[in-house]
C-alpha positions in Angstrom: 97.9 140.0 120.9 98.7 137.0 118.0 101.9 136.8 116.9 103.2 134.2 114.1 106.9 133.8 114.0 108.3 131.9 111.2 112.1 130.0 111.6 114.1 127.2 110.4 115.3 129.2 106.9 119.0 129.3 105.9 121.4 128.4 103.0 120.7 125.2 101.5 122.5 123.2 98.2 120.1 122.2 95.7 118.5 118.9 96.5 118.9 119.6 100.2 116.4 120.1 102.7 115.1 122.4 105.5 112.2 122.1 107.6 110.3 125.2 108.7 108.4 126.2 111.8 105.5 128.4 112.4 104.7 129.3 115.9 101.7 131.3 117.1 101.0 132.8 120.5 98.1 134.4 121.7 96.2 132.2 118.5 95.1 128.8 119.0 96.5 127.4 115.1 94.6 124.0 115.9 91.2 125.7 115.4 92.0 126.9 111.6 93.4 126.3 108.6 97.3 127.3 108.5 99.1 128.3 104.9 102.5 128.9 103.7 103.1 131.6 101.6 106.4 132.3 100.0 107.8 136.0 98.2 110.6 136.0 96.2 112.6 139.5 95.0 110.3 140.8 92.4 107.6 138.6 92.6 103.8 138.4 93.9 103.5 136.3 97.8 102.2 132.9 96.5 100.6 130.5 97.9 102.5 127.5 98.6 100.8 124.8 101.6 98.2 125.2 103.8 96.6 122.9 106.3 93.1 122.2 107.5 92.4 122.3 111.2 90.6 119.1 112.1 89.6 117.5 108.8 93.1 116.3 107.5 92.9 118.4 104.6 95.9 120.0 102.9 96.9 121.7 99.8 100.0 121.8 98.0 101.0 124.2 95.0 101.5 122.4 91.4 105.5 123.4 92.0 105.8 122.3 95.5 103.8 118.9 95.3 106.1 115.5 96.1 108.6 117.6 97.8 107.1 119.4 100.8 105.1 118.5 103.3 102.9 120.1 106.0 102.1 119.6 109.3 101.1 120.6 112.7 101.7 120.0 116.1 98.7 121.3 118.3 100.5 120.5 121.2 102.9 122.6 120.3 100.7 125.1 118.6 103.1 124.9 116.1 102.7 124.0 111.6 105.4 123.1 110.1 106.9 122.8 106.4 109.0 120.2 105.2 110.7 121.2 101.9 113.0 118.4 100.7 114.6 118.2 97.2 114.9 121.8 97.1 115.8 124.2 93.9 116.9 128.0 93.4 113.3 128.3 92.0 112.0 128.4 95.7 114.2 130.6 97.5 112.3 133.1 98.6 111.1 134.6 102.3 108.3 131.8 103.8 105.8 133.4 105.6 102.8 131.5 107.9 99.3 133.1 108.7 96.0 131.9 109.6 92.6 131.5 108.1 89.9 132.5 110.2 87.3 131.9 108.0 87.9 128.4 107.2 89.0 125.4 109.0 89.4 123.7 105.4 91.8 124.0 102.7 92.3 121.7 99.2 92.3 124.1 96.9 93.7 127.2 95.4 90.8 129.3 96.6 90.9 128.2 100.0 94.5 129.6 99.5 93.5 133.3 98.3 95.8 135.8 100.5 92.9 138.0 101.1 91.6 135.6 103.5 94.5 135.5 105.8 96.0 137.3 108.9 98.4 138.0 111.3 101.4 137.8 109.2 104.7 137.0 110.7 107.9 138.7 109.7 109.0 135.5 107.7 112.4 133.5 107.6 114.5 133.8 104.0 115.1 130.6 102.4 118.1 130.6 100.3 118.8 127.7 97.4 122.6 128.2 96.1 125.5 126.0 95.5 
């Protein structure tokens, strides 16, 4: 059975930092592309990052770009997000899945929610002073 757990969200100023982890079992994450997906109160899940799975490629939303960063540890079977410089605009909950169908991602489409499963149960980010 695959399961995607998300952690590493909390309470955060503006301008500060967190860095998020996605760990799979049962799924090998190396073999895929991996995304990040964000929902805030109100709002539609967006795509945020996503990560190829051998070919280096990445993609990074117009409102996320210079700040975060993605990665992955295959040892680990683990993708992470970096998020520095972080603003109220990007609280939200931050959700990882997979991609089975691709194994790149660079742009929006490759990024289309439709094409991803096994959902985790997310970890809330908060932006406040």
């Amino acid at each position: 059975q695959v399961h995607f757990v998300e952690s590493g969200g909390g309470l955060v100023q503006p301008g500060g930092s967190l860095k998020l982890s996605c760990e799979a079992s049962g799924f090998f994450t190396q073999y895929y592309a991996i995304g990040w997906f964000r929902q805030a109160p109100g709002k539609e899940r967006e795509a945020v990052s996503g990560i190829g799975s051998s070919d280096g490629s990445t993609y990074y939303a117009d409102s996320v770009k210079g700040r975060f960063t993605i990665s992955r540890d295959n040892a680990k079977n683990r993708v992470y997000l970096q998020m520095n410089s972080l603003k109220p605009d990007d609280a939200a909950v931050y959700y990882c899945a997979a991609n089975t169908m691709r194994t790149s991602v660079s742009t929006a489409q490759t990024m289309a929610l439709y094409e991803y499963d096994y959902w985790g149960q997310g970890t809330q980010v908060t932006v406040s002073s």
